[in-house]
NUNU-332015 format. One line per field, with one value per residue: residue in three letters; chain; x, y, z of N, C-alpha, C in turn. Coordinates in nm, 3 decimals. Example, Ala and Ser with C-alpha at 12.3 -4.5 7.8 and 13.67 -1.06 7.14 Angstrom:
% residues 2
residu = (Ala;Ser)
chaine = (A;A)
n_px = (1.319;1.285)
n_py = (-0.569;-0.225)
n_pz = (0.780;0.708)
ca_px = (1.230;1.367)
ca_py = (-0.450;-0.106)
ca_pz = (0.780;0.714)
c_px = (1.320;1.290)
c_py = (-0.330;0.003)
c_pz = (0.780;0.787)
% end
This chain:
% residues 169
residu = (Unk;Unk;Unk;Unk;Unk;Unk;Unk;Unk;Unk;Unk;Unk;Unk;Unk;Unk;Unk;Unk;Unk;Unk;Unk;Unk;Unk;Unk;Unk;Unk;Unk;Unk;Unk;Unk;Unk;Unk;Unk;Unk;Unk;Unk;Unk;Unk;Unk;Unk;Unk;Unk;Unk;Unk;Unk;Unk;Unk;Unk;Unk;Unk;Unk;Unk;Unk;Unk;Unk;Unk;Unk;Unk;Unk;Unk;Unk;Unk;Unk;Unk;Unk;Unk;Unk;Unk;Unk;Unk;Unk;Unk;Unk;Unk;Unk;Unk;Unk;Unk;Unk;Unk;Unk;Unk;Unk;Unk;Unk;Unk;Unk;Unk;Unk;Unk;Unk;Unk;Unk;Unk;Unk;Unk;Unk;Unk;Unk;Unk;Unk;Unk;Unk;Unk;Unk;Unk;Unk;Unk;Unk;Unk;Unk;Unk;Unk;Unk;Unk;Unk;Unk;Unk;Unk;Unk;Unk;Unk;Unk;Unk;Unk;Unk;Unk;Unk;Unk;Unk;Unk;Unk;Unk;Unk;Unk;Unk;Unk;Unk;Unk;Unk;Unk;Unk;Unk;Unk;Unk;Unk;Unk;Unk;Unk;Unk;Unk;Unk;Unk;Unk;Unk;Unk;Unk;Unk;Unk;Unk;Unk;Unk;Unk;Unk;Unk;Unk;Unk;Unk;Unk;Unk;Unk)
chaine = (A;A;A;A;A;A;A;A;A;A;A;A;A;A;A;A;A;A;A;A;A;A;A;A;A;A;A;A;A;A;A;A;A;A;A;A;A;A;A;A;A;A;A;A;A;A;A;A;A;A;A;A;A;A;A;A;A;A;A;A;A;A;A;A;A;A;A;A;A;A;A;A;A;A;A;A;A;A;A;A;A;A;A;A;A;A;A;A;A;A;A;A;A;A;A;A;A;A;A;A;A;A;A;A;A;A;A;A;A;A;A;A;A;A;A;A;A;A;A;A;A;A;A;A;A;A;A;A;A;A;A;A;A;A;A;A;A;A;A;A;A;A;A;A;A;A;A;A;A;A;A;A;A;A;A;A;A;A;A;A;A;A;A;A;A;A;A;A;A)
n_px = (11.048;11.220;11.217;11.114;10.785;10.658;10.826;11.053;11.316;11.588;11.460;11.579;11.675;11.513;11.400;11.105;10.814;10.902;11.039;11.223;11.184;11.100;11.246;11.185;11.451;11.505;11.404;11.154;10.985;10.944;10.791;10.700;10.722;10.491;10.422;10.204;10.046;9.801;9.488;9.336;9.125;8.950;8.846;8.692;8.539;8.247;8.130;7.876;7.961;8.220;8.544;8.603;8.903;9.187;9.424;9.701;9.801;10.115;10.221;10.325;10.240;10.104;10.014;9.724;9.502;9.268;9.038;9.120;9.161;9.205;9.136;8.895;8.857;8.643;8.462;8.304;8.469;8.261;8.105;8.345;8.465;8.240;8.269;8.521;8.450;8.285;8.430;8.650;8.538;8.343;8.096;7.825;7.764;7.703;7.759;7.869;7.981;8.236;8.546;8.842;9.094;9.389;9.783;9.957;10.258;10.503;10.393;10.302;10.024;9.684;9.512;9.140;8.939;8.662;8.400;8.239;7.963;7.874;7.662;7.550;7.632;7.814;8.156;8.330;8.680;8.878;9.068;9.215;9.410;9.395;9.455;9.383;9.160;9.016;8.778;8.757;8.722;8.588;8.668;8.944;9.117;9.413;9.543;9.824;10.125;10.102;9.998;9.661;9.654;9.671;9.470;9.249;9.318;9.251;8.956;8.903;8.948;8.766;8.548;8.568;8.813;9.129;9.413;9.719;10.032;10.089;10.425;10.567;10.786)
n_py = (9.102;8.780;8.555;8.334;8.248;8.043;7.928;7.865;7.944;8.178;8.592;8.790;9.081;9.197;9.326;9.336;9.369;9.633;9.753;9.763;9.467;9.264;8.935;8.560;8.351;8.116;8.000;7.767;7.818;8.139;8.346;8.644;8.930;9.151;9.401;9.537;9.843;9.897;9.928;10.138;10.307;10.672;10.875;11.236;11.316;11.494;11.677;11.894;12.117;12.133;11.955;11.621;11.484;11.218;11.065;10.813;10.549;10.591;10.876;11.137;11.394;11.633;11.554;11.490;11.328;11.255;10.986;10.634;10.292;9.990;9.859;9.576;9.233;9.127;9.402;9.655;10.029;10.194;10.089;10.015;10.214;10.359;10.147;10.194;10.472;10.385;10.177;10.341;10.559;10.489;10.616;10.714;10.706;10.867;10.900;11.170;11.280;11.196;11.232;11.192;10.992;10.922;10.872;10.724;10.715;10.683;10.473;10.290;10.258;10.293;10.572;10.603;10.893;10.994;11.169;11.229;11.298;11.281;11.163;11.261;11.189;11.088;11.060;10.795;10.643;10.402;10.218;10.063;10.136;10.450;10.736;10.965;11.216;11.515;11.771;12.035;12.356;12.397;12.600;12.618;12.446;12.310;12.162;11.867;11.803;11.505;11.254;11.213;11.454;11.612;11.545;11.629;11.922;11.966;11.912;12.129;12.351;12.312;12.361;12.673;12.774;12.810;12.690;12.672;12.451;12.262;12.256;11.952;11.684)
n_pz = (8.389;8.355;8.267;8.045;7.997;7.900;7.818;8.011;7.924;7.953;7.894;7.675;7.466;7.197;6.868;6.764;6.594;6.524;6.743;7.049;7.254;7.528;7.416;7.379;7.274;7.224;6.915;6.837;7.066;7.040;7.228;7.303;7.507;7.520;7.660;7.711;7.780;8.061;8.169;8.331;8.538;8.586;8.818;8.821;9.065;9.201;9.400;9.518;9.408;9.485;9.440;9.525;9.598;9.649;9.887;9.880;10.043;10.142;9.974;9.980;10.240;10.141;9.878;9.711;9.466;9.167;9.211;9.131;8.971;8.855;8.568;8.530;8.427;8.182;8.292;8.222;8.134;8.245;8.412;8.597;8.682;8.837;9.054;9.161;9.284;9.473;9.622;9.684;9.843;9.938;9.841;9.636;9.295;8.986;8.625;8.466;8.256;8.004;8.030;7.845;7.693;7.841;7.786;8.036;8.107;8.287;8.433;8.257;8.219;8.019;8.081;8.169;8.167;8.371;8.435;8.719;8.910;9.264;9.514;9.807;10.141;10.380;10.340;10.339;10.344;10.179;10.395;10.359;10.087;10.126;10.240;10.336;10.253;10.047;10.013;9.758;9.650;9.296;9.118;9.276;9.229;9.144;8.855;8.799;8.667;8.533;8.486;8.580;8.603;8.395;8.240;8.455;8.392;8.179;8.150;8.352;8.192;8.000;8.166;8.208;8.344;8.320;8.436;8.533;8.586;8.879;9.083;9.054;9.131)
ca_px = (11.035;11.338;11.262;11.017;10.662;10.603;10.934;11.128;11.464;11.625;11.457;11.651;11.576;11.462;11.286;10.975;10.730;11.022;11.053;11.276;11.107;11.155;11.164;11.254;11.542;11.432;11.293;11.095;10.914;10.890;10.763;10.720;10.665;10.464;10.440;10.110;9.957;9.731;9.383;9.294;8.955;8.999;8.722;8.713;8.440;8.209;8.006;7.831;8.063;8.394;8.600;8.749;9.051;9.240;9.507;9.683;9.928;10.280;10.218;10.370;10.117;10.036;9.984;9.574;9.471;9.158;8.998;9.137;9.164;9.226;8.990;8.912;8.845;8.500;8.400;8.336;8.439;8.177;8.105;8.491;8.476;8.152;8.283;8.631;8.439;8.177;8.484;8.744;8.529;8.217;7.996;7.730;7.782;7.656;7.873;7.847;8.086;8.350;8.662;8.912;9.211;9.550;9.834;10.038;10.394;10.557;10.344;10.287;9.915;9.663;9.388;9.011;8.892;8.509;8.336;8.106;7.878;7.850;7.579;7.568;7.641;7.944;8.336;8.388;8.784;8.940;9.183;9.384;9.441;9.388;9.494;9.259;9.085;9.000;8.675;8.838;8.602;8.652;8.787;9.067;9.166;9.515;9.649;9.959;10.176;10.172;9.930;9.562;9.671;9.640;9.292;9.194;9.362;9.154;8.810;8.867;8.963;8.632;8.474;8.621;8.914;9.280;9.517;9.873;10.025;10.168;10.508;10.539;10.872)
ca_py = (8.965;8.734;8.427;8.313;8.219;7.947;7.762;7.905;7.991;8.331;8.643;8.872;9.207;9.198;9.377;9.282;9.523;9.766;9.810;9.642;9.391;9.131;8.799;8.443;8.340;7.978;7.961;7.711;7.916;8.271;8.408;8.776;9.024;9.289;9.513;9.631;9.906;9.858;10.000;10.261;10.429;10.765;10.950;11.319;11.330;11.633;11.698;12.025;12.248;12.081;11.782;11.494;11.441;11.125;11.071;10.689;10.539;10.622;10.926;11.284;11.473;11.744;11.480;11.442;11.305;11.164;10.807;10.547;10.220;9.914;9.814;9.435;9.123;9.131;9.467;9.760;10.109;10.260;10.004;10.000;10.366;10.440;10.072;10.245;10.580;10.355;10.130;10.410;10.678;10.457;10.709;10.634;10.816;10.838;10.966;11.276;11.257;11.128;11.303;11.177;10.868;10.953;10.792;10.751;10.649;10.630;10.349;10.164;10.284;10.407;10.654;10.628;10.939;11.008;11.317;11.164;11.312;11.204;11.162;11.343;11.085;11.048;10.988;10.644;10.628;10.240;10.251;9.948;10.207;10.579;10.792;11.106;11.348;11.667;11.820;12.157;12.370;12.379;12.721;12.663;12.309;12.287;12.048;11.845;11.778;11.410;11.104;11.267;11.569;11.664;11.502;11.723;12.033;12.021;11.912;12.255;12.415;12.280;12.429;12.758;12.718;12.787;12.653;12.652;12.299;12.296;12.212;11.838;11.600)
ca_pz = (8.345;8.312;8.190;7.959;8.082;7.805;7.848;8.098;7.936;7.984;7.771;7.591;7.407;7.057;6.806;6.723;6.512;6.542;6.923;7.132;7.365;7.573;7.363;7.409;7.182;7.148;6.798;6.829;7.152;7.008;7.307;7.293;7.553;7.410;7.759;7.673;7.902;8.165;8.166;8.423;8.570;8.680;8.828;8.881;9.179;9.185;9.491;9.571;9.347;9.500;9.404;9.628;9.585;9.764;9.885;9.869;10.128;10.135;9.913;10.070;10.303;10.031;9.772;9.639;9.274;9.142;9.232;8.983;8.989;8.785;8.453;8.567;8.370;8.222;8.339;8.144;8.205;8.266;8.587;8.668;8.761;8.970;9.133;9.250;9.316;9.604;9.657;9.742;9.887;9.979;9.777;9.532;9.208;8.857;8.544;8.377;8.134;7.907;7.982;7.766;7.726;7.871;7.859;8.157;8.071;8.345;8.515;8.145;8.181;7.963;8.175;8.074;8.248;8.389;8.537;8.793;9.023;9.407;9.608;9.943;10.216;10.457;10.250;10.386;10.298;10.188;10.463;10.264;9.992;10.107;10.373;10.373;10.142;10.053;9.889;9.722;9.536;9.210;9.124;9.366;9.211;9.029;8.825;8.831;8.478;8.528;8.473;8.605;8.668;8.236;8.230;8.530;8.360;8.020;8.232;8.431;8.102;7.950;8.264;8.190;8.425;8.261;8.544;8.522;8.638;9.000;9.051;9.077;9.140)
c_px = (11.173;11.346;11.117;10.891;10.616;10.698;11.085;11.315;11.460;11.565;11.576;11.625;11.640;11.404;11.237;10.874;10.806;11.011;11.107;11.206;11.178;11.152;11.249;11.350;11.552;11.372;11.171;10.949;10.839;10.792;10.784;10.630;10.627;10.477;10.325;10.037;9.846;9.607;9.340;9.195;9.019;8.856;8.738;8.554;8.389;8.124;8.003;7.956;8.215;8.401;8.664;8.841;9.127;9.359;9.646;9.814;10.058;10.315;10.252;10.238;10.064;10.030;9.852;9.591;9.344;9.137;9.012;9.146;9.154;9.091;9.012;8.860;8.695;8.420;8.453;8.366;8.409;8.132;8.194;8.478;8.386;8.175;8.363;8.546;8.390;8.336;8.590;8.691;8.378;8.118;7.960;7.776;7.768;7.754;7.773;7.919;8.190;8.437;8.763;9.004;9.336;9.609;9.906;10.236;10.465;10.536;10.323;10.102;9.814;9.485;9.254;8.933;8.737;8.507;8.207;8.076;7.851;7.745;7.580;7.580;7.845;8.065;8.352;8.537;8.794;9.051;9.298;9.469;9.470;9.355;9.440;9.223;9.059;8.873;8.727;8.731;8.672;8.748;8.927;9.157;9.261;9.586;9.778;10.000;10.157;10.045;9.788;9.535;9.678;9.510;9.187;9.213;9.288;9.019;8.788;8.883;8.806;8.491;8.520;8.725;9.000;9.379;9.641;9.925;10.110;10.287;10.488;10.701;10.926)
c_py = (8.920;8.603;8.403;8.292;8.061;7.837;7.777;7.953;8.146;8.411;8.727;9.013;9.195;9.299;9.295;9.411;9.679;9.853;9.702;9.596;9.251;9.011;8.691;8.387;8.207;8.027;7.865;7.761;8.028;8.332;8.588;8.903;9.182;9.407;9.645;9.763;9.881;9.963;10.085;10.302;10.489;10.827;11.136;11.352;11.458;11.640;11.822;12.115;12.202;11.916;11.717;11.418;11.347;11.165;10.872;10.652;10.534;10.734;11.009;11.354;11.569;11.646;11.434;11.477;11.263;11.030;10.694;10.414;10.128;9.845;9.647;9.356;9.157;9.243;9.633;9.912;10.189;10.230;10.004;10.148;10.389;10.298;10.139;10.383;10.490;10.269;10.223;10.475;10.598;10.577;10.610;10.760;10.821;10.944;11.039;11.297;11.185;11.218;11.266;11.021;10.957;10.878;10.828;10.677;10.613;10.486;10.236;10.168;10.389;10.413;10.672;10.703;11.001;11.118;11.251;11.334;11.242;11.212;11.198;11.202;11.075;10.991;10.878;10.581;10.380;10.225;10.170;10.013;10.347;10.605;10.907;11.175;11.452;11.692;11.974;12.247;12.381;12.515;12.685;12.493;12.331;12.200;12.041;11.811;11.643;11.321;11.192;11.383;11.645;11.626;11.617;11.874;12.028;11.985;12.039;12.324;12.412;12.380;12.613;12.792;12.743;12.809;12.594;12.489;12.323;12.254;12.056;11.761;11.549)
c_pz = (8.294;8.248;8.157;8.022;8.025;7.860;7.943;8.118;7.937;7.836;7.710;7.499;7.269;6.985;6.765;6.710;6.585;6.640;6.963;7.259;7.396;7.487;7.424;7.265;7.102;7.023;6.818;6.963;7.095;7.099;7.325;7.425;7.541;7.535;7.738;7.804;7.948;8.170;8.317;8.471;8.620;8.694;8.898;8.916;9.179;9.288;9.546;9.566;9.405;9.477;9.495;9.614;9.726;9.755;9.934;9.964;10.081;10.032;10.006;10.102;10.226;9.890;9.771;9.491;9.315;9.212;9.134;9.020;8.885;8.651;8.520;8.464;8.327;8.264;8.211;8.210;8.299;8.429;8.677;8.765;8.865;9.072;9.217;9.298;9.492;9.677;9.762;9.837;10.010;9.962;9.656;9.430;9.062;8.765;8.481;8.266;8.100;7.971;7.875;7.782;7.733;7.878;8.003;8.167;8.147;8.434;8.400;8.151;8.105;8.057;8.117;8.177;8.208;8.489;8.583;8.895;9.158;9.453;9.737;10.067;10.257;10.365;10.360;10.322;10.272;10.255;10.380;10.150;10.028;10.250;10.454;10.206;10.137;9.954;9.906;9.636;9.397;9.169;9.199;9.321;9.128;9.029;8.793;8.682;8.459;8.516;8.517;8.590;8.525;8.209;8.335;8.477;8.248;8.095;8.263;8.326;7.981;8.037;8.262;8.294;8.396;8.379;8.467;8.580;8.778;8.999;9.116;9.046;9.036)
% end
């Protein structure tokens, strides 16, 4: 962001509640961009003892994570997640658990991850989004250090599981 939204002069970096952020320098504006993070669904998919893991376009051929997708306007949760699970995978799927909140720092999001359950029925990929999949069983699933891939590593650790993190970029 480079120029204000309110009144369109150039921002500038400020503190404000003792972090530097974008602000507008107008006084009489005070326009402040707080740069709040972005809400998340992540779903780690469970069908018949293995997990499906996507994989999202323009990502490297050995690259699968979870099913996540954007919290929307108006929608809680709880709905956001088993939406992206039917949306991404075209599976039906009811939650089993809470996993936890992660952040994710490098993208400016924070992760509200769910342990669903799938329903047996054909992976119907979102081609506009995702490029293939994998159902892995679980034993053989290891996580990555980075944004999902610590939410998936204490889930399997919950599950009695203690996986090392793979190497990752």
């Amino acid at each position: 962001m480079k120029y204000c939204p309110s009144c369109g002069k150039p921002l500038s970096i400020g503190t404000r509640s003792g972090k530097e952020r974008m602000v507008c320098m107008d006084e009489s504006c005070g326009f402040v961009h707080w740069n709040n993070p972005t809400p998340v669904v992540c779903a780690i998919v469970e069908r018949n003892g293995k997990l499906i893991l996507v994989q999202s376009i323009g990502w490297p051929r050995e690259w699968f994570a979870l099913v996540t997708g954007f919290l929307e306007a108006d929608e809680i949760p709880e709905d956001a997640v088993l939406r992206e699970v039917k949306e991404e995978t075209g599976l039906e799927a009811r939650i089993e658990s809470f996993v936890g909140i992660y952040p994710f720092f490098r993208r400016n999001q924070l992760l509200l991850v769910y342990h669903v359950i799938a329903e047996a029925g054909p992976v119907v990929l979102d081609k506009t989004e995702l490029t293939d999949y994998r159902e892995v069983p679980i034993e053989e699933v290891k996580p990555w250090p980075a944004g999902t891939g610590v939410a998936l590593r204490d889930w399997l650790r919950s599950r009695g599981f203690e996986r090392e993190f793979i190497p990752f970029p």
